[in-house]
C-alpha positions as CSV (number, residue, x, y, z in Angstrom):
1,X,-49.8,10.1,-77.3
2,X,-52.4,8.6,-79.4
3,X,-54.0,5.8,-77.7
4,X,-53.5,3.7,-80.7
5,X,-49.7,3.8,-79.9
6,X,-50.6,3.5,-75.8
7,X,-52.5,0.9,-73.8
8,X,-51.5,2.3,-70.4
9,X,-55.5,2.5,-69.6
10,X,-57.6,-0.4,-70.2
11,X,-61.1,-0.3,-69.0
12,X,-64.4,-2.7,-70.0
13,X,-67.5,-0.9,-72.1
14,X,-69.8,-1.3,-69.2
15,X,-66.9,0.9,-67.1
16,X,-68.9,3.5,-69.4
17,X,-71.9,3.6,-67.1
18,X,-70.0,2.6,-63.6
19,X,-66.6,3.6,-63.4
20,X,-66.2,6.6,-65.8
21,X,-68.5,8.9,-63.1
22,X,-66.1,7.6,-60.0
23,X,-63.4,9.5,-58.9
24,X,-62.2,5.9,-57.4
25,X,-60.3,3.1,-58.4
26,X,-63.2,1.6,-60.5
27,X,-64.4,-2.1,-59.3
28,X,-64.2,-5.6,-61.5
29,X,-67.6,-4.8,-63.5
30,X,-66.2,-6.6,-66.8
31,X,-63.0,-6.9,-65.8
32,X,-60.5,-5.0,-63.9
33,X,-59.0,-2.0,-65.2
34,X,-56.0,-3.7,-66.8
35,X,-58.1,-6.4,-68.1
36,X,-57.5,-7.6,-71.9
37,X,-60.0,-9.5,-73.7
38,X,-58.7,-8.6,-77.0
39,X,-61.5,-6.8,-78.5
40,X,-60.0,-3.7,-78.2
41,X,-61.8,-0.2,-79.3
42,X,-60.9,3.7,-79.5
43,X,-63.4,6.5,-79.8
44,X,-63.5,9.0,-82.7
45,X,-64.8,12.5,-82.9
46,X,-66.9,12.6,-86.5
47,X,-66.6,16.2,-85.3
48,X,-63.1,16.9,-85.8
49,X,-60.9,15.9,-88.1
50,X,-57.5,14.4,-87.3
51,X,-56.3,17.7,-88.5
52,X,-58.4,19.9,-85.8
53,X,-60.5,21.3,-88.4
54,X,-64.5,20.7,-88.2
55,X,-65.4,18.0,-90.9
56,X,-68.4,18.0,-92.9
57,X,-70.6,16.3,-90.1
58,X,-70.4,20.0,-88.1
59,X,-68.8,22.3,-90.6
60,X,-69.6,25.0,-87.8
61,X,-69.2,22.7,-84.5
62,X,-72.5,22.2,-84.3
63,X,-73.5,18.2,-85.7
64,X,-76.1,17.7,-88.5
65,X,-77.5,14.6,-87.6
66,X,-78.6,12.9,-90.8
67,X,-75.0,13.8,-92.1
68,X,-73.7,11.9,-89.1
69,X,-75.7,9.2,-89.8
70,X,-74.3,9.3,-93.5
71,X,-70.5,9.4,-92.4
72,X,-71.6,6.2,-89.9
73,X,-73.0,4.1,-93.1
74,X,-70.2,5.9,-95.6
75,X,-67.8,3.9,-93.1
76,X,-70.0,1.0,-92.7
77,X,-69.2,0.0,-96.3
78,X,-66.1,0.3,-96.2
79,X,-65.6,-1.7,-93.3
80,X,-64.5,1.2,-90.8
81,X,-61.1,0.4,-92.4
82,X,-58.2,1.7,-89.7
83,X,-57.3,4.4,-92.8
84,X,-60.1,6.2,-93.3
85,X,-61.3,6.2,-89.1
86,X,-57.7,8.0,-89.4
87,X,-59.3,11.2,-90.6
88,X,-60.8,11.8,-87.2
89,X,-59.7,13.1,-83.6
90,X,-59.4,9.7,-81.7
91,X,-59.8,9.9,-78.0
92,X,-56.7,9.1,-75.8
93,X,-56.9,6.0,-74.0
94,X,-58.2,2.5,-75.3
95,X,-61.2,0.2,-73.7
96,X,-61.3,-3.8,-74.1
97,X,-64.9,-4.8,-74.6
98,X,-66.2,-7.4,-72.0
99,X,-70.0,-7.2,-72.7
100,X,-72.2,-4.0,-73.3
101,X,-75.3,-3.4,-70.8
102,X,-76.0,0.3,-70.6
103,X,-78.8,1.6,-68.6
104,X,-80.0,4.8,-70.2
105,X,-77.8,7.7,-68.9
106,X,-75.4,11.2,-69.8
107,X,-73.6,10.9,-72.8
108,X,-70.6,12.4,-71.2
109,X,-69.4,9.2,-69.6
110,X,-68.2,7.9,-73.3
111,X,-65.9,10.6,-73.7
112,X,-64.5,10.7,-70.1
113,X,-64.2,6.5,-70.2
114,X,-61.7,6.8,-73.3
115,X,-59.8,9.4,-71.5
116,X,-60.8,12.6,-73.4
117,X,-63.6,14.6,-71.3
118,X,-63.0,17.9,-73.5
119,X,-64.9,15.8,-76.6
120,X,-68.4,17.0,-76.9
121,X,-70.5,13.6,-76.5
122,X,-72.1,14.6,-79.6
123,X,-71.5,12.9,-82.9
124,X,-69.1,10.2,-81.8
125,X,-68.5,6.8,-82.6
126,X,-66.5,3.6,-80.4
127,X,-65.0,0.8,-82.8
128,X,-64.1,-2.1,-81.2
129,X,-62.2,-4.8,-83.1
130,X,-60.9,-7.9,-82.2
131,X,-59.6,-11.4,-84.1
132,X,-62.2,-14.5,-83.2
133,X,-60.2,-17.4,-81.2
134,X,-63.0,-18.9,-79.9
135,X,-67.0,-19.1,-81.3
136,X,-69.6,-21.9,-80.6
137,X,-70.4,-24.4,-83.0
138,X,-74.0,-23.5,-83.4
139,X,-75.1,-20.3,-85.2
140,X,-75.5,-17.2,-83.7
141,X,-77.5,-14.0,-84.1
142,X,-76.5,-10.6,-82.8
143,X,-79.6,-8.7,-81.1
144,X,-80.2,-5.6,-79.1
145,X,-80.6,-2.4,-78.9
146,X,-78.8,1.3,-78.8
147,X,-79.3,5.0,-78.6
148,X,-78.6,6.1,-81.1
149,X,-76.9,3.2,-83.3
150,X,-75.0,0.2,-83.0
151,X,-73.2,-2.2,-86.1
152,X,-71.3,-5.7,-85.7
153,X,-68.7,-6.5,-88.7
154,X,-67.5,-10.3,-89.7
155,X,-65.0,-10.0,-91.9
156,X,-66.2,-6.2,-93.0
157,X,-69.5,-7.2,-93.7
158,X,-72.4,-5.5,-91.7
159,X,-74.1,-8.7,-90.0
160,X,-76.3,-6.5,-87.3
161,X,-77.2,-2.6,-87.5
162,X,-79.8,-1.1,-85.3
163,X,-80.2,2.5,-84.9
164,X,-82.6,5.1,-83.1
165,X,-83.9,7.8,-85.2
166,X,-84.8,11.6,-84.1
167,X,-88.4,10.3,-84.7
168,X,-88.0,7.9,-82.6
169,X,-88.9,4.8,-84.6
170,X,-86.9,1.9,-85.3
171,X,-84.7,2.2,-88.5
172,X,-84.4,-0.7,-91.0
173,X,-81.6,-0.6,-93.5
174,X,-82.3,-2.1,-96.5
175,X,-78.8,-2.4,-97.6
176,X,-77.5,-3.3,-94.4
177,X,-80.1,-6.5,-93.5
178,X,-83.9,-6.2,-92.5
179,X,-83.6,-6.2,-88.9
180,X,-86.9,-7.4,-86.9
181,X,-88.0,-4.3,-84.3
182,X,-89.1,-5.9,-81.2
183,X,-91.9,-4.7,-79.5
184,X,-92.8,-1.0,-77.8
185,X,-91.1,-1.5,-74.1
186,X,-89.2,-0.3,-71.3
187,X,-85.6,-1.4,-70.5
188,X,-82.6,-0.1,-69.4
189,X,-84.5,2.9,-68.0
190,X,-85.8,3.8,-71.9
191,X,-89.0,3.8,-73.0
192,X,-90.4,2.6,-76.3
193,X,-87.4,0.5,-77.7
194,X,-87.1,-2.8,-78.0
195,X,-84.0,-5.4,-79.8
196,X,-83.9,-6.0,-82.9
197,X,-82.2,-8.7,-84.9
198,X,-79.4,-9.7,-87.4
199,X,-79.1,-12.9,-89.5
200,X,-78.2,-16.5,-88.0
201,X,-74.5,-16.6,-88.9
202,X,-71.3,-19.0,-88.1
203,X,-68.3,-17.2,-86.6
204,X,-65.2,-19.3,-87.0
205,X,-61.7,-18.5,-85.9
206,X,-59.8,-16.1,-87.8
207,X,-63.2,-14.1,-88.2
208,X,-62.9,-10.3,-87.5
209,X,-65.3,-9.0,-85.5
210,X,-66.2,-5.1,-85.0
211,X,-68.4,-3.9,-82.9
212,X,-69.8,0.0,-83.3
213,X,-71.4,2.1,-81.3
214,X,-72.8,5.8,-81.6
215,X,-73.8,8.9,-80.3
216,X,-75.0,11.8,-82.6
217,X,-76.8,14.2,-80.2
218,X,-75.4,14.5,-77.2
219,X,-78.5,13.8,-74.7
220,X,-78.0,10.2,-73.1
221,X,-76.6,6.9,-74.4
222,X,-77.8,3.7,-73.5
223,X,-78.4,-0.1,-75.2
224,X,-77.0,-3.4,-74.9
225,X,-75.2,-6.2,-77.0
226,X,-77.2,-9.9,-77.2
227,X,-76.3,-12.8,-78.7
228,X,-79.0,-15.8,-79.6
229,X,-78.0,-19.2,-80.6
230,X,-80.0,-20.9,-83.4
231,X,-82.8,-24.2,-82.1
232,X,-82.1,-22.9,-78.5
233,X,-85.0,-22.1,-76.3
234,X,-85.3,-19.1,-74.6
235,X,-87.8,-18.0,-71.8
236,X,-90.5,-15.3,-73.1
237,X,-89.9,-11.6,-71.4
238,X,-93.9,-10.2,-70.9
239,X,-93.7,-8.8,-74.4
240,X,-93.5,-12.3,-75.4
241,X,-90.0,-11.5,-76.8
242,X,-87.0,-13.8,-75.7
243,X,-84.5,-13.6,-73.1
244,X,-81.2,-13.6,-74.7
245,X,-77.7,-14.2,-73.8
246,X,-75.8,-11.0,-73.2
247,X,-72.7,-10.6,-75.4
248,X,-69.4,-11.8,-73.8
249,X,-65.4,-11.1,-74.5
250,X,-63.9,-13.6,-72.3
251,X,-65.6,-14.7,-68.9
252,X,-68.0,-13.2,-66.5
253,X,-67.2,-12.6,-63.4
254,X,-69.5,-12.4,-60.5
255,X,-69.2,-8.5,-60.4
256,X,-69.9,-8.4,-64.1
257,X,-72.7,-10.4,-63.4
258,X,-73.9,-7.9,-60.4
259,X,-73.3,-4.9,-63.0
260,X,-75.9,-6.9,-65.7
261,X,-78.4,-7.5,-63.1
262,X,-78.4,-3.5,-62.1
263,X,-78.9,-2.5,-65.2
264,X,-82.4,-3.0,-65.4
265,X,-82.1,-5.3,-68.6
266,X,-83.2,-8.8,-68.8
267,X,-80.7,-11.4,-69.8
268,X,-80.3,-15.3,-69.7
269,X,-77.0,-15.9,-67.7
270,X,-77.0,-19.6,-68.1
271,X,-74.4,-21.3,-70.4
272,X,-73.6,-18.4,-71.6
273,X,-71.9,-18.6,-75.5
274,X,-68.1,-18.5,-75.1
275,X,-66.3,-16.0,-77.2
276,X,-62.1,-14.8,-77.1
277,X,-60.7,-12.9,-79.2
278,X,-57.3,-11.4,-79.8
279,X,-56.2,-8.3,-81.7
280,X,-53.2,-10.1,-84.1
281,X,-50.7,-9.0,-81.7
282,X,-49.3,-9.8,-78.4
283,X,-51.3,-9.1,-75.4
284,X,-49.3,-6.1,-73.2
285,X,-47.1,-7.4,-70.4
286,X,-47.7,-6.7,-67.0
287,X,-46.5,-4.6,-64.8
């Protein structure tokens, strides 16, 4: 059954570099594995429609990445409304977002996190969505990093899109905000990428937040999700670039926190901002 009908499996987005290559009961990175922080996400085969025909992204199986990239921004627009994400195969299990730190590494684990290890890592997107409860005061800025792109929704509206071209140069949408490209640099294992940056914004409750991710080649998938809060001051990494706040669902644990330290990117861990969310519906009972 579709695991937008099921959420017997519930695992955190950083159990996509940890967990997902274990054959064991995977450890409390960003929460356990029936932890619910309420921003909840599926993945979705751009390959493959929901009718198990090739769609126009690989009319032969094989992806055409500019076309991907096209489908990603087609949906972008329209807010990566539930009805038209419908037209794809959707992996089989759910993931609840806790916070997103991926060191560089195989594509593969997306796919086998979300329960479907027979989708090709190529040309696949994770939406994560999620009703805000909770938002600081102050205003906030989204910033980081992915290979090969990654969009945060309020409300529908595009608010942060980075993405990682087959040039390998940072790629500024005009109509989606002029994000700043931080400097050349190594982190996360990847070199010559840096974060880049979204407008100061207010998140209030009621807000809907999405948060996408994609990969369109295959190779390896890495990045991480940052948040900045405006007037605050930040210590300077050696590019002279600040140390942000990783992006949290809920509460860190001290595993989570082990998990952000391994993955060779630099965050500020100190009064971290405090986000919950919920999905508009009752959280599933325990066992």
């Amino acid at each position: 059954m579709k695991a937008r009908l099921l959420r017997n499996i519930v695992v955190s987005a950083t159990i996509l570099t940890h967990c997902a290559l274990s054959q064991e009961e995977p450890p409390a990175y960003f929460g356990s594995a029936t932890e619910f922080t309420g921003l909840t996400g599926n993945l979705y085969d751009l390959k493959v429609g929901s009718d198990g025909d090739f769609t126009d992204v690989a009319p032969n199986g094989s992806v055409k990445y500019e076309e991907c990239y096209e489908a990603i921004e087609d949906l972008a627009r329209k807010g990566f409304r539930q009805k038209d994400l419908d037209e794809y195969s959707i992996g089989d299990t759910t993931c609840d977002f806790k916070a997103l730190a991926i060191k560089y590494t195989e594509a593969s684990i997306a796919p086998v996190a979300f329960g479907s290890p027979e989708i090709k890592p190529t040309g696949i997107i994770i939406v994560y969505k999620g009703v805000v409860e909770e938002a600081p005061e102050e205003e906030i800025r989204f910033a980081g990093w992915f290979d090969d792109a990654m969009l945060v929704l309020v409300n529908d509206e595009v608010v942060f899109y980075t993405a990682w071209r087959e040039d390998k140069t940072r790629y500024k949408s005009k109509e989606f905000g002029n994000q700043r490209a931080a400097k050349i640099k190594e982190t996360g294992g990847l070199t010559g990428i840096g974060d880049a940056y979204g407008e100061y914004i207010q998140l209030k409750k009621g807000d809907t937040l999405q948060i996408v991710v994609a990969e369109i080649p295959g190779g390896n998938i890495g990045g991480t999700l940052k948040v900045q809060v405006k007037d605050k001051h930040y210590k300077d990494d050696k590019h002279d670039d600040p140390i942000l706040h990783p992006f949290v669902a809920g509460e860190l644990s001290r595993d989570d926190e082990k998990v952000l330290e391994e993955s060779g990117i630099e965050f500020d861990l100190r009064q971290i901002p405090e986000f919950k969310f919920s999905t508009g519906a009752p959280a599933p009972e325990e066992e």
